[in-house]
C-alpha positions as semicolon CSV with decimal commas, in nm:
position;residue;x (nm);y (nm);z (nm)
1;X;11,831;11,144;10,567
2;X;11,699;11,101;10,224
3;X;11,296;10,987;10,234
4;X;11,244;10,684;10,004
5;X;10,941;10,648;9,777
6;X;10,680;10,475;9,937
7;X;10,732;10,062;9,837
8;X;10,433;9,780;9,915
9;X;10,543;9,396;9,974
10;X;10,368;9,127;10,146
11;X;10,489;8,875;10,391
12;X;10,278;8,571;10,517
13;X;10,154;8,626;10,861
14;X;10,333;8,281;10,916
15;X;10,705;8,381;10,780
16;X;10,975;8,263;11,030
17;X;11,193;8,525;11,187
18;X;11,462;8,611;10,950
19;X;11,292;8,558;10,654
20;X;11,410;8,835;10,391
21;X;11,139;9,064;10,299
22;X;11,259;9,337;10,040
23;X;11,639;9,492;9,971
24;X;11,659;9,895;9,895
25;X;11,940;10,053;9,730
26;X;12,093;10,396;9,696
27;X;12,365;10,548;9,521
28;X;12,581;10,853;9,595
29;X;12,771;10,966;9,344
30;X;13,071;11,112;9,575
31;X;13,159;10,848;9,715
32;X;13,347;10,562;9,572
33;X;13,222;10,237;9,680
34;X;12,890;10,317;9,877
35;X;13,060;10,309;10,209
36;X;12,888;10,601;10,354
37;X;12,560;10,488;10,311
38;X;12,396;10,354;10,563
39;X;12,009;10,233;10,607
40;X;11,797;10,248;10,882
41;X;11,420;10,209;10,985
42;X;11,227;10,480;11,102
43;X;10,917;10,369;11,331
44;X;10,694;10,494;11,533
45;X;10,722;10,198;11,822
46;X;11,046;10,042;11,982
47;X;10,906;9,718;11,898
48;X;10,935;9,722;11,487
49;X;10,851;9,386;11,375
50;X;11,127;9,451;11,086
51;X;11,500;9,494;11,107
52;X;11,744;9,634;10,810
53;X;12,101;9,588;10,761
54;X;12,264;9,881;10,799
55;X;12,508;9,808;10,480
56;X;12,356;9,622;10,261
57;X;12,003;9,745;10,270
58;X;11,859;9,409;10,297
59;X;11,524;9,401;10,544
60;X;11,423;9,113;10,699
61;X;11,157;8,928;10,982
62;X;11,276;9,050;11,339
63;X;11,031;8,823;11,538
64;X;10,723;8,590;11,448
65;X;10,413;8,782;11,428
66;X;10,038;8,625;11,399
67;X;9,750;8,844;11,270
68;X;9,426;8,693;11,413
69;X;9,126;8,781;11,250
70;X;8,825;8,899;11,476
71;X;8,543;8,683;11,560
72;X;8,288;8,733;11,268
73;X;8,002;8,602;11,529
């Protein structure tokens, strides 16, 4: 596992599952087509709000997700 630089995005707190957030890349230069790279997420909870495809890098919305802001009472 390589680490990545760190990268900031937003997403509205309203985005529908599935909803592409960001795509990473990588390049190795021993092999041909990129075939043996593969992506993943590393998180510190089994329920990561994000999911990445494996191939192309591409990470999108897993589930709906509402941030409420406290009561400013």
């Amino acid at each position: 596992m390589i680490p990545m630089r760190c990268v900031q995005t937003s997403v509205s707190e309203f985005a529908e599952a599935g909803t592409q957030v960001l795509q990473v890349s990588a390049a190795d230069v021993e092999c041909v087509n990129s075939s043996c790279i593969a992506y993943s997420l590393q998180t510190a909870h089994d329920n990561s709000a994000f999911v990445i495809d494996s191939r192309t890098g591409l990470l999108c919305i897993l589930t709906h997700f509402f941030c409420s802001q406290p009561d400013e009472t």
